[in-house]
N, C-alpha and C positions, 0 to 999 in steps of 0.2 A: 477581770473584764466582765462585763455584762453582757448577757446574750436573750436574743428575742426570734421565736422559729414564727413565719409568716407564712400561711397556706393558703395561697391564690386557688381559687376554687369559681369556674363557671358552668352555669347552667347547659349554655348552649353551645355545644360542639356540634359540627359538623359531621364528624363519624360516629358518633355514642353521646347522642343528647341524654342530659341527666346523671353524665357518667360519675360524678363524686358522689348522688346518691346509688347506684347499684349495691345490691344486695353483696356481700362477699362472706360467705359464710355464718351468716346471721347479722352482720353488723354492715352499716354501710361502706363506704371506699374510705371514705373523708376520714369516717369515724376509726379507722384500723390506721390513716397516717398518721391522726392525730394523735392518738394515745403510744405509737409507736415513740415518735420524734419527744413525746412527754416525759418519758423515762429520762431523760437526758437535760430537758431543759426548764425550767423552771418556769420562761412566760412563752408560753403558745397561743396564738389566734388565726384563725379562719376571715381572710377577704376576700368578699363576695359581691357580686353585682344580684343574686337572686334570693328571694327573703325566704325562699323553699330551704336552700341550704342551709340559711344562716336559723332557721326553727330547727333543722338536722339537728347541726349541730350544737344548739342549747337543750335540745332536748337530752342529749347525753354527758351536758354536764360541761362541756366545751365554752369558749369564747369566740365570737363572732364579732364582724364588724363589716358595716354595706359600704360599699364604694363603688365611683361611676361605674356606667355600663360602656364607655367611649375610649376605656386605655389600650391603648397600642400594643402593650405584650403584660405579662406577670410584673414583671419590673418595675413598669407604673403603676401596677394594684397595691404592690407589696410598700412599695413608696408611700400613697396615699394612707395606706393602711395604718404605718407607721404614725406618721404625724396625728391622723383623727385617734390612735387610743395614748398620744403625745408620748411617747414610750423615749424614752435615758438612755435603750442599751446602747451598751459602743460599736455593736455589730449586731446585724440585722440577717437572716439565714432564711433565705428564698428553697419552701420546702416544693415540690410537686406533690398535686393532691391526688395526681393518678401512679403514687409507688408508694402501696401499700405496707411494701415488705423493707423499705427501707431500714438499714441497720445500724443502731443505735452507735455502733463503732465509726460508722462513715460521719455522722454527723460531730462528734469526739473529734474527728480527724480533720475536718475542719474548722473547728475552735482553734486546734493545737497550729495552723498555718498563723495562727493571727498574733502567735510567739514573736514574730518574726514581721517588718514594717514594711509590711504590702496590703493593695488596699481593697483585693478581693480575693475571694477564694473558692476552690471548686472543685470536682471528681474527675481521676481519668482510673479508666479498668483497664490491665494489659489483655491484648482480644487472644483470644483462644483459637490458637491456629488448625484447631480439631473441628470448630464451626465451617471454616473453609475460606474460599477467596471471593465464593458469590456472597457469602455475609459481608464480610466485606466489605467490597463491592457497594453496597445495598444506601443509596444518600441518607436513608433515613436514620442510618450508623453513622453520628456526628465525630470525625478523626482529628486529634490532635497532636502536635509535636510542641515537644517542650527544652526548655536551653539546663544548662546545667544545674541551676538552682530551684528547677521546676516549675518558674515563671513560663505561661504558655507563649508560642511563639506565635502559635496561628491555628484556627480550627476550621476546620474543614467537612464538606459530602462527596467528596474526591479521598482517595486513598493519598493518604500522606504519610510518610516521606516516599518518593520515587525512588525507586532502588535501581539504580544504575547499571548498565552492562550485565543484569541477569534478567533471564527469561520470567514471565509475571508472576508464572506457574511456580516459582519458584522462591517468591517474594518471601512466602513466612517465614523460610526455612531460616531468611537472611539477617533481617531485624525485628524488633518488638514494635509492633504497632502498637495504640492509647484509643482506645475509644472514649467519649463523653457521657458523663453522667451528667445531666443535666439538673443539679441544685449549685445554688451559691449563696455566700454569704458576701456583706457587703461592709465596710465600716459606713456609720451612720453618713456622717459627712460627704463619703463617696457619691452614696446610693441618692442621697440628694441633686450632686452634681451630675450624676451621666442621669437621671432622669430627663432632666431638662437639655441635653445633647442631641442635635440633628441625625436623621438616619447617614451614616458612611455607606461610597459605594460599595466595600467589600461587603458589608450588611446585607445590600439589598440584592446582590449578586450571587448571595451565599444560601440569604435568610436566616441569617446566626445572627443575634444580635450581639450577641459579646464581639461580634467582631468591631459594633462602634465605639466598643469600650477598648479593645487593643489600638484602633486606627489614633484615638484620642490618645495615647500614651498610658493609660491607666497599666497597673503590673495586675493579671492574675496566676494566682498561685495555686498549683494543681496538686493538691492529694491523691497517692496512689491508694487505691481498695484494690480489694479481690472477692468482694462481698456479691454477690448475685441479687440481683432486681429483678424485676418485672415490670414495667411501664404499661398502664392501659390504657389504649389508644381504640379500641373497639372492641365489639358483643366477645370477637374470637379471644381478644385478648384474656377478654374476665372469665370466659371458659377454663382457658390455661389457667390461669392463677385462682380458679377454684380447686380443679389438681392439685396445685402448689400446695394449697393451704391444707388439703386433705391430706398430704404427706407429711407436712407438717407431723401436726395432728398425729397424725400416725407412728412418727418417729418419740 
């Protein structure tokens, strides 16, 4: 099978404008996804709605490609993206351009879902019940439960599953909660079809947009990691994750 990594990248956040260019130990955000998720995959490009980025990223050698500035989520960029560089592969792998440290093994791990005739696929991390119950807790900790065959069942900014007749306090000790990494990969075909699909009210009520691709029937299939990320979502974040990278380094 043929595979194509797509790195929705915008100028303008709300919390950390700019943030695919920040500095992250000499190289910019973009520039350390990109060359991360390269290791692994043979066609990488960068879409963008800002032509800041898209000179970033040519300037080190990268693939770039401009797409509206009007799309509703990554999903429609990575969509569009697809079609304008008319790309063959059979599966299309929606990267985040704010997880820099993404590991070369997670992305492996969902190639290897696409074994098997399902027609997306995606990350869940078992949560670490040492972080506590206020992480947890926390909506912005996106939870999933999944059925036997690791097709997800439903994702959630509510702790799911509800652990029954034990006290809350008590919750971790009980069962393995799945937290969301938020990349996916899509078969071509797919990513076609839920582009073009109505928002569902669990969507709008959740703000998860996979939930309008479970509501519509589609199967996703959830790879376990254990791999540790770092998502930057503001200034504090890219602080930590200059730490990060300085242990790196150091190790």
């Amino acid at each position: 099978m043929k595979y194509i990594g797509i790195i929705p990248a915008r100028y303008a956040s709300s919390r950390f404008p700019g943030k695919p260019l920040a500095d992250l130990g000499g190289k910019t955000m973009i520039q350390r996804v990109y060359e991360r998720v390269s290791t692994v995959l043979d066609d990488v490009a960068v879409a963008t709605d800002d032509r800041r980025i898209a000179d970033a990223v040519e300037a080190f050698g990268g693939r770039a490609v401009m797409t509206s500035d009007r799309h509703r989520s990554g999903t429609d960029r990575v969509c569009e993206a697809a079609h304008i560089l008319g790309s063959d592969a059979d599966v299309i792998i929606n990267i985040q351009g704010d997880e820099p440290f993404i590991a070369p093994s997670q992305i492996e791990a969902l190639k290897g879902c696409f074994d098997d005739d399902i027609d997306i696929a995606s990350l869940a991390r078992p949560f670490d019940p040492a972080l506590g119950f206020d992480a947890l807790f926390d909506p912005n900790l996106v939870k999933v439960v999944m059925g036997d065959r690791g097709n997800a069942l439903y994702f959630s900014r509510s702790i799911i599953p509800y652990v029954r007749s034990t006290d809350w306090k008590h919750w971790l000790e009980k069962t393995t909660f799945y937290t969301h990494v938020g990349i996916y990969a899509y078969r071509r075909d797919v990513l076609n079809r839920i582009a073009e699909l109505p928002q569902a009210p669990l969507e709008t009520a959740e703000s998860l947009e996979q939930l309008r691709w479970l509501s519509a029937g589609y199967r996703i299939r959830m790879a376990i990691t254990d791999e540790p990320t770092i998502g930057i979502d503001t200034p504090a974040d890219l602080e930590a994750a200059v730490e990060y990278l300085k242990q790196l380094n150091h190790d």
